[in-house]
ZAGULUM-75706 format. One line per 4 residues: number of its first residue (from 1); their letters; for each residue y, z, x of C-alpha. Coordinates in Angstrom, 3 decimals. Each point is the difference from the previous one (the first is absolute). Layout:
ZAGULUM-75706
NUM> a> Y Z X | ...
END
This chain:
ZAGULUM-75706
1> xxxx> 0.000 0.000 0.000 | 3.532 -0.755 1.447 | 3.424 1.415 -0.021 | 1.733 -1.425 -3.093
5> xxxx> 3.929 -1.062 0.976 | 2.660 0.702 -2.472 | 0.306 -3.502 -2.145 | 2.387 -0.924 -2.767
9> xxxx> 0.576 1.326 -3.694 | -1.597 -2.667 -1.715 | -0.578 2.284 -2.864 | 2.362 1.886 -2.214
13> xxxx> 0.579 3.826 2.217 | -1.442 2.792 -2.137 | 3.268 2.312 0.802 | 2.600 1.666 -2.277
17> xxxx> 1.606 2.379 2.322 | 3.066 -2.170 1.104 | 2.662 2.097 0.222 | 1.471 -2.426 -3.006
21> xxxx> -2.150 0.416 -2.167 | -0.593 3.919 0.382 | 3.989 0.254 -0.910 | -0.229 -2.413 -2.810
25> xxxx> -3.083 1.883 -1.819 | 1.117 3.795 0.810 | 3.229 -0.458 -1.196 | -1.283 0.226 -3.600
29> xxxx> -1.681 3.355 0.619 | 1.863 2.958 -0.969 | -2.480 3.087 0.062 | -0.613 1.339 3.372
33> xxxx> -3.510 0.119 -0.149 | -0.259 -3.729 -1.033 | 1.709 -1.342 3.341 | -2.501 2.641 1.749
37> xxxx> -3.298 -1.396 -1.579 | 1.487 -3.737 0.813 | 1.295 1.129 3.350 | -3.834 1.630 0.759
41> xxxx> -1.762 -3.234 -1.588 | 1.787 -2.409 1.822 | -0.281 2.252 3.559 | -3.577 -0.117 -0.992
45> xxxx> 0.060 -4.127 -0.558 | 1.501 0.015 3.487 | -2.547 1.560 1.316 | -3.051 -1.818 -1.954
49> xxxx> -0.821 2.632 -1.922 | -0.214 -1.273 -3.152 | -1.951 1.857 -2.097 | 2.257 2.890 0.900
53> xxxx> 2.865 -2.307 -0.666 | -1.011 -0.274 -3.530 | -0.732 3.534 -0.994 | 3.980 0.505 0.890
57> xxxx> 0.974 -3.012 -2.457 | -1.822 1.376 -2.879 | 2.079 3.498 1.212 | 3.198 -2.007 -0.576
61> xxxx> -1.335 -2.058 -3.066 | -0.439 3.374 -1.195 | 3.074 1.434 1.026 | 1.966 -2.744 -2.121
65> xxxx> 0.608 -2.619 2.443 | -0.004 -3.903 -0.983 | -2.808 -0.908 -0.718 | 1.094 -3.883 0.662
69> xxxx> 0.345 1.418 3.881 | -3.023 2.172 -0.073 | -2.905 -2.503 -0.936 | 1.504 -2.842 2.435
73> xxxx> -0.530 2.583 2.235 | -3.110 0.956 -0.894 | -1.196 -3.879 -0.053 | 1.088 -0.372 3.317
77> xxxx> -2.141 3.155 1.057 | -2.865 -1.606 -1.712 | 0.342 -3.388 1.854 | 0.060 2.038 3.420
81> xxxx> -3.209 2.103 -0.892 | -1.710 -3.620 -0.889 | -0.389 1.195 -3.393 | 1.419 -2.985 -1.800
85> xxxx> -1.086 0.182 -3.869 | 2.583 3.012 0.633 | 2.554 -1.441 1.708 | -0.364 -2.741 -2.889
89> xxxx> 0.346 2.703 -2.114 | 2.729 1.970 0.596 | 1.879 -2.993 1.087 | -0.050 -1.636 -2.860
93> xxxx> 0.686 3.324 -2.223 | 3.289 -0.018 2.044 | 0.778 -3.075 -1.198 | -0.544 0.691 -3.196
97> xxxx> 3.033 2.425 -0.126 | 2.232 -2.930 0.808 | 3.257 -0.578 -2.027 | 0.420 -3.494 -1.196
101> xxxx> 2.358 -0.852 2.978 | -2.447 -0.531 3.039 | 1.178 1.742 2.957 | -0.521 -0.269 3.722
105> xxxx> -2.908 3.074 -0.685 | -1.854 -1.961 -1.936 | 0.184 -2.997 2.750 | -1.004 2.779 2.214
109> xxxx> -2.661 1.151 -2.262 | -1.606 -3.583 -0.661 | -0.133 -0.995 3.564 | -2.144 3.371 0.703
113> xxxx> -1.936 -1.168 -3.288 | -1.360 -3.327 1.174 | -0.481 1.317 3.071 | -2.562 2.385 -1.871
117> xxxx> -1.549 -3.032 -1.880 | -0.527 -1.642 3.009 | -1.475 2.753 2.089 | -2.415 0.133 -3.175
121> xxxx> -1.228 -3.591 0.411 | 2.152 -1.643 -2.706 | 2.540 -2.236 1.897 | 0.844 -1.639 -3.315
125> xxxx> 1.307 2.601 -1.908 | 1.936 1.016 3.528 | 1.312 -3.885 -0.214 | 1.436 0.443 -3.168
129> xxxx> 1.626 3.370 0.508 | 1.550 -2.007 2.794 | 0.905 -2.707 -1.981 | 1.640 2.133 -2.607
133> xxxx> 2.294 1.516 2.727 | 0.989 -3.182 0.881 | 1.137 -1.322 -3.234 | 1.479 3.379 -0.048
137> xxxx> 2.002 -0.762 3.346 | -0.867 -3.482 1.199 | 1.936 0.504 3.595 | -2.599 3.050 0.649
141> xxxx> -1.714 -1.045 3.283 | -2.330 3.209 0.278 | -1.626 -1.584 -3.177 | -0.193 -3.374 0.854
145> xxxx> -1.345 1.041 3.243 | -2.401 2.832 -2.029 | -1.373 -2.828 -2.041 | -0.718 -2.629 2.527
149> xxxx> -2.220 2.818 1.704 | -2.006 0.600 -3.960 | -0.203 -3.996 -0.288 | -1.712 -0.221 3.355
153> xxxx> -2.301 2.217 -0.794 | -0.876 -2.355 -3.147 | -0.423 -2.524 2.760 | 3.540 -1.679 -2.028
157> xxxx> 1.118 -1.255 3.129 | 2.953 -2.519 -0.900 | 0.884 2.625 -2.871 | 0.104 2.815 2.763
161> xxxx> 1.970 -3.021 2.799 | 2.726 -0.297 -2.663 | 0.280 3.666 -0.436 | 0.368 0.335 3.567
165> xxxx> 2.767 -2.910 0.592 | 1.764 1.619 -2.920 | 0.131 3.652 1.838 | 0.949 -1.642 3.164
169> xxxx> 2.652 -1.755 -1.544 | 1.439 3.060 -1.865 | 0.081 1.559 3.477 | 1.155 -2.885 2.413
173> xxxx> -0.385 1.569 3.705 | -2.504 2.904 -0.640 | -2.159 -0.805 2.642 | -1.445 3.334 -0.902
177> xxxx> -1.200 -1.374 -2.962 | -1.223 -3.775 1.587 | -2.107 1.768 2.238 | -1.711 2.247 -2.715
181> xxxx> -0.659 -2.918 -2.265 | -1.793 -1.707 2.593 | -2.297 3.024 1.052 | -1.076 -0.207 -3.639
185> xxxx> -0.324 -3.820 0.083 | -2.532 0.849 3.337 | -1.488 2.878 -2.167 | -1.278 -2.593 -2.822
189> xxxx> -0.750 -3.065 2.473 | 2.991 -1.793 0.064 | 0.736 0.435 3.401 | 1.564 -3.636 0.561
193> xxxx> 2.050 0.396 -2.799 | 1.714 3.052 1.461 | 0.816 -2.078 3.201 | 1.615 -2.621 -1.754
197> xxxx> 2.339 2.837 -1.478 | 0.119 1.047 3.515 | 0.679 -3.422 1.448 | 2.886 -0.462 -2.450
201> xxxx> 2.004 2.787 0.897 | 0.292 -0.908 3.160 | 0.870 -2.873 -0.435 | 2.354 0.480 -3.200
205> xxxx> 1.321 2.524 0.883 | 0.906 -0.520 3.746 | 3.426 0.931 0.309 | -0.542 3.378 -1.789
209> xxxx> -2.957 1.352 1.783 | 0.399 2.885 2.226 | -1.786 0.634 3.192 | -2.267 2.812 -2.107
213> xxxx> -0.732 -2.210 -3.008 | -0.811 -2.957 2.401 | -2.493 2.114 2.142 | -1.793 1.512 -3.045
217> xxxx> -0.565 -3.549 -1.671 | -1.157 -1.240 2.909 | -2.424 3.459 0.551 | -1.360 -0.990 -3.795
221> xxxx> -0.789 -3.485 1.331 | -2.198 1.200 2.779 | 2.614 -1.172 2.854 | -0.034 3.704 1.484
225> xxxx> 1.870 -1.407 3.534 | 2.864 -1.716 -1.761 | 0.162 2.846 -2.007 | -0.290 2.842 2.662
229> xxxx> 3.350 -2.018 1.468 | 2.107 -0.025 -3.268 | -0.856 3.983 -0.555 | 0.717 1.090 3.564
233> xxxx> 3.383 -1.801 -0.959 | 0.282 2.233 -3.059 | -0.452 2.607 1.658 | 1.838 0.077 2.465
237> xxxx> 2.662 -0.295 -2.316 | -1.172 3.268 -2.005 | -1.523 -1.850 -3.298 | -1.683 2.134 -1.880
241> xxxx> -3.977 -0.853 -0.437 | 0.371 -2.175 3.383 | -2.497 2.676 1.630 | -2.304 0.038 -2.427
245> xxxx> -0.657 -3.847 -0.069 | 0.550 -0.498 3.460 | -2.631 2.862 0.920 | -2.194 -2.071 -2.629
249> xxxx> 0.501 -2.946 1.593 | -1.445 1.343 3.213 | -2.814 1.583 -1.369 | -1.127 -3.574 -1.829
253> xxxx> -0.057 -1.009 3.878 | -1.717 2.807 1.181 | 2.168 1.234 1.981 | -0.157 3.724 -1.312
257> xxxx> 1.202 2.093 3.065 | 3.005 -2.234 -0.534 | 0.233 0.416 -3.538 | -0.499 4.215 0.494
261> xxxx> 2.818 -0.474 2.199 | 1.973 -1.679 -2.274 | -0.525 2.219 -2.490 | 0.345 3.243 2.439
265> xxxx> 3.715 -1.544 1.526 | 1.166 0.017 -3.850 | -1.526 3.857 -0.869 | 2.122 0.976 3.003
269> xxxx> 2.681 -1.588 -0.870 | 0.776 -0.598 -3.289 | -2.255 3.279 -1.272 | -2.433 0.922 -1.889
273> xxxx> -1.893 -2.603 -2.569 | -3.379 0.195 -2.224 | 0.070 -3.833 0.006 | -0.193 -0.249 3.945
277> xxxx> -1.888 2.942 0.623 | -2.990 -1.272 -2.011 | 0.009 -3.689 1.953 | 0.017 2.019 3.473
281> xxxx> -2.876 1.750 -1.314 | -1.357 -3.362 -1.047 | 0.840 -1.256 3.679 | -1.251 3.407 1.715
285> xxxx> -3.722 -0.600 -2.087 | 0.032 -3.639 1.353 | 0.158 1.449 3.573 | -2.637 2.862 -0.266
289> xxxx> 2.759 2.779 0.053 | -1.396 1.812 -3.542 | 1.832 3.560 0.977 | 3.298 -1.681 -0.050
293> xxxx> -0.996 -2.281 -2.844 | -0.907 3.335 -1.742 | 3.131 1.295 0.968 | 2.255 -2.909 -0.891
297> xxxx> -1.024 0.320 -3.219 | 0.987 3.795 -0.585 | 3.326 -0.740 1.286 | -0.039 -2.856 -2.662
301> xxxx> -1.410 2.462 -3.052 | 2.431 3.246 1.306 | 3.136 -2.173 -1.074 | -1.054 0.140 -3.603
305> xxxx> 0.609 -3.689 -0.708 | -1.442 -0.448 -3.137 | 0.058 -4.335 0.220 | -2.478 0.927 3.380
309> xxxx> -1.864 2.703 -1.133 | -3.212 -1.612 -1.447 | -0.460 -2.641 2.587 | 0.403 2.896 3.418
313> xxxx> -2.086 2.257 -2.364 | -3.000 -3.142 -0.351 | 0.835 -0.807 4.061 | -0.464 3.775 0.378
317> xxxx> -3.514 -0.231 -1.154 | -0.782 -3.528 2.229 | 1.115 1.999 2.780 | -2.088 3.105 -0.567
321> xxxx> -3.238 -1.896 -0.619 | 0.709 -2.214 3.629 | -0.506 3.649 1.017 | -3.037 0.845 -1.264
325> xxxx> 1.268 2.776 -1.650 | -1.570 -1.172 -3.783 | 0.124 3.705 -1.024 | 4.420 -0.306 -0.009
329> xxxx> -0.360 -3.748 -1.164 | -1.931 1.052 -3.075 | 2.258 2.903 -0.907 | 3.056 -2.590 0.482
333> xxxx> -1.333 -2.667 -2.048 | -0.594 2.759 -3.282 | 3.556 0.944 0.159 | 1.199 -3.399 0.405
337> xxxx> -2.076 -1.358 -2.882 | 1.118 2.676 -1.619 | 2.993 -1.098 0.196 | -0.157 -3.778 0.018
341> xxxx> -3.106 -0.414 -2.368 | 0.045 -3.671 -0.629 | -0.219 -1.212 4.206 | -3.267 -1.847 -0.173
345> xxxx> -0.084 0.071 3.706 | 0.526 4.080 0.460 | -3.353 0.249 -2.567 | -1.654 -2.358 2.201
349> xxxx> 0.711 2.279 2.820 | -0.658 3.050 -1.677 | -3.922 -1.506 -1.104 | -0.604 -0.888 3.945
353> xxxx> 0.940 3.783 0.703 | -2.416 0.751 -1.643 | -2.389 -1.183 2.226 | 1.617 1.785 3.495
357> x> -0.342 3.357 0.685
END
């Protein structure tokens, strides 16, 4: 089993705790108690503990708080427990407290909706939640974007190609964006077709490229030296990410003590990062150094960032097991399937376990 890298949000993040959105849903509470039980459920969201999570929203259901707020809540809770006849649920019992003006909540609420249909294995009925969003709000590029993924997955490939041209119109420049669409396209086999997106903005859009945006195209096209040369460009000039692709793009040559180094030179310098600290571990397993793979990885899980925390926590268990030491790697893999229960490849790991002593 190998190291798994941080990749792209190609699905819809399972998070509520933006500092937005905390301010915009605790401003209706006006008992005490009620922002305590939210406070404590959403701490305990944070922290993947979602069963606790909901035994504080039924507190401040109780306690009078909206219940419009509460059982979004609770769906989302649901979806990150895997439990998605719930999250369907209480999602949808949420909307069904809606006023007759739709609001940006129920946009909100939807999106987290079809993302529970399709985690159930019904695509479709996530397609038309998506589709009713954008007839809703036909300049919203998360759902175009959403619904090219759902379409894909009904192997409705030109449907899903004009979804994606739409998105990437709505957002002209979001390289961001470019270079997540074309992991999916890889994802469901349409690897050429996610060159020729690459190939064309390039070429389109020349003039506008930057250094950074240049050297991760050309990383997605496989052209790792070209690429290593535009990144050590952008970083030099202090662009944020440049490390992180450029360290990438000397790992895909196997050059790992250079990529460690890489990655080291910016930990010095710029601080602290769960992002890089989890590819030097990746680098550090490559060469045979498993104490300071091990130890990369803590550093990476003691900063509490909660975007890194499942994929050092799954690394944490790789690592462990290129020990030996099966008795940690088995308690690691219960807590993290406790905690991500739908990762196919964790309960794969956890049924070899088995087998070690």
């Amino acid at each position: 089993m190998t190291l798994r890298t941080f990749g792209t949000k190609k699905r819809l993040v399972l998070t509520i705790l933006t500092a937005g959105t905390i301010a915009m849903l605790t401003g209706g509470c006006g008992k005490n108690a009620q922002v305590s039980d939210l406070q404590a459920a959403r701490d305990a969201v944070t922290g993947l503990e979602y069963e606790t999570a909901l035994a504080s929203y039924e507190k401040a259901l109780e306690g009078g708080a909206d219940p419009r707020e509460i059982y979004r809540e609770e769906g989302i809770a649901y979806l990150g427990l895997a439990d998605y006849a719930h999250a369907v649920e209480y999602l949808e019992k949420s909307l069904s407290l809606s006023s007759f003006l739709v609001d940006d909540l129920d946009v909100d609420v939807n999106f987290y909706l079809a993302t529970a249909y399709e985690k159930m294995g019904d695509p479709a009925k996530a397609e038309e939640i998506y589709s009713a969003i954008i007839r809703l709000d036909p300049k919203n590029a998360e759902a175009y974007y959403q619904r090219a993924i759902v379409r894909l997955e009904q192997n409705s490939f030109s449907a899903a190609k004009a979804d994606f041209d739409q998105s990437l119109s709505l957002t002209p420049g979001n390289y961001d964006r470019l270079i997540d669409m074309v992991e999916i396209l890889e994802e469901y086999g349409y690897e050429d077709e996610g060159y020729i997106y690459l190939q064309t903005a390039l070429t389109q859009g020349a003039k506008d490229l930057t250094d950074y945006d240049r050297g991760r195209i050309y990383f997605c096209l496989g052209e790792f030296e070209t690429a290593r040369t535009y990144l050590e460009t952008a970083r030099d000039a202090k662009v944020d990410g440049a490390t992180y692709y450029l360290g990438k793009s000397w790992e895909a040559l196997g050059e790992y003590n250079y990529a460690a180094s890489v990655y080291q030179t910016y930990l010095q310098e710029k601080g602290e990062s769960a992002l890089i600290y989890n590819e030097l571990a990746i680098c550090e397993l490559q060469l045979g150094e498993y104490n300071a793979a091990r130890e990369a990885v803590e550093r990476g899980l003691a900063l509490g960032d909660t975007t890194m925390a499942r994929t050092l926590q799954f690394n944490r268990i790789v690592i462990y097991e290129y020990q030996s030491d099966f008795a940690t790697a088995k308690e690691l893999v219960a807590a993290y399937l406790k905690a991500y229960p739908d990762d196919e490849q964790a309960k794969r790991e956890a049924e070899f376990l088995k087998t070690r002593s």
